[in-house]
N, C-alpha and C positions, 0 to 999 in steps of 0.2 A: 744797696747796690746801684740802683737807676741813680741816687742823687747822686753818690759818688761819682759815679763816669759824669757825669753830666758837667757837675762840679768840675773837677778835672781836665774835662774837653773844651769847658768854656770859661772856666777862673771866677762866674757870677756866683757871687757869694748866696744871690737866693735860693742857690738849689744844693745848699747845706740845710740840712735838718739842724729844727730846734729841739732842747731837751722833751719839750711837750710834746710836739710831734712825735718823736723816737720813743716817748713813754705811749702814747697812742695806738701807733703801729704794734708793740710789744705787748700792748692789752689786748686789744686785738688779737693779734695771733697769737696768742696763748687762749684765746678763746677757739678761736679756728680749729687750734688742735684736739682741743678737749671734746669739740663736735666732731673730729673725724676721728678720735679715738671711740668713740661709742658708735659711730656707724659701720669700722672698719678698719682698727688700727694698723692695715698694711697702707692706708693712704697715708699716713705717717711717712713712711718709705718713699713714699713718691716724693712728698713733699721734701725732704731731705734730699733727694735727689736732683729736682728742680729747682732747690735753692743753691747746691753745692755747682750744680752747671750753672748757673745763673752766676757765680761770685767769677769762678772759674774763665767764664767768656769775657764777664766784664774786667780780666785783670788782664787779658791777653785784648783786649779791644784798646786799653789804657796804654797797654805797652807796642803797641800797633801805630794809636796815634802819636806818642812818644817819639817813637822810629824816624816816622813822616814828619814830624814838625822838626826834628835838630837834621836829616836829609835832605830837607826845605831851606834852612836856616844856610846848611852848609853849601850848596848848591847858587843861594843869595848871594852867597861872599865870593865866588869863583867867579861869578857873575858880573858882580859889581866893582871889583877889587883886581882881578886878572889874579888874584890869588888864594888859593885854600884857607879857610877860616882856622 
């Protein structure tokens, strides 16, 4: 989620994850899980939770700055042009 927006915000191709990486993270948190299921499998839930708001914000933060960079772009051209883009 973080590289994506980031990615997207800024077009720098380093904050695209490599396959390694993304295999990493996924080992990872399939271990994570497997430790909050033995301590407590309702943090499960949480976690589901805080990842699903977590994808959630960063799609509406995406489409936010979306919004502002082509109202940016349009506002250029009226500016520069005396006429609507």
């Amino acid at each position: 989620m973080y590289f994506d927006l980031r990615f997207a915000m800024t077009g720098f191709d380093y904050f695209k994850l490599t396959e390694k990486q993304e295999r990493v993270l996924g080992t990872t948190m399939g271990a994570a899980m497997q430790v909050l299921l033995k301590i407590d499998p309702r943090y499960i839930a949480l976690f589901v939770f805080l990842t699903n708001f977590g994808m959630f914000a960063t799609e509406k933060e995406l489409a936010f700055y979306h919004a502002k960079q082509v109202d940016k772009a349009r506002r250029a051209g009226v500016e520069n042009n005396g006429r609507q883009v």
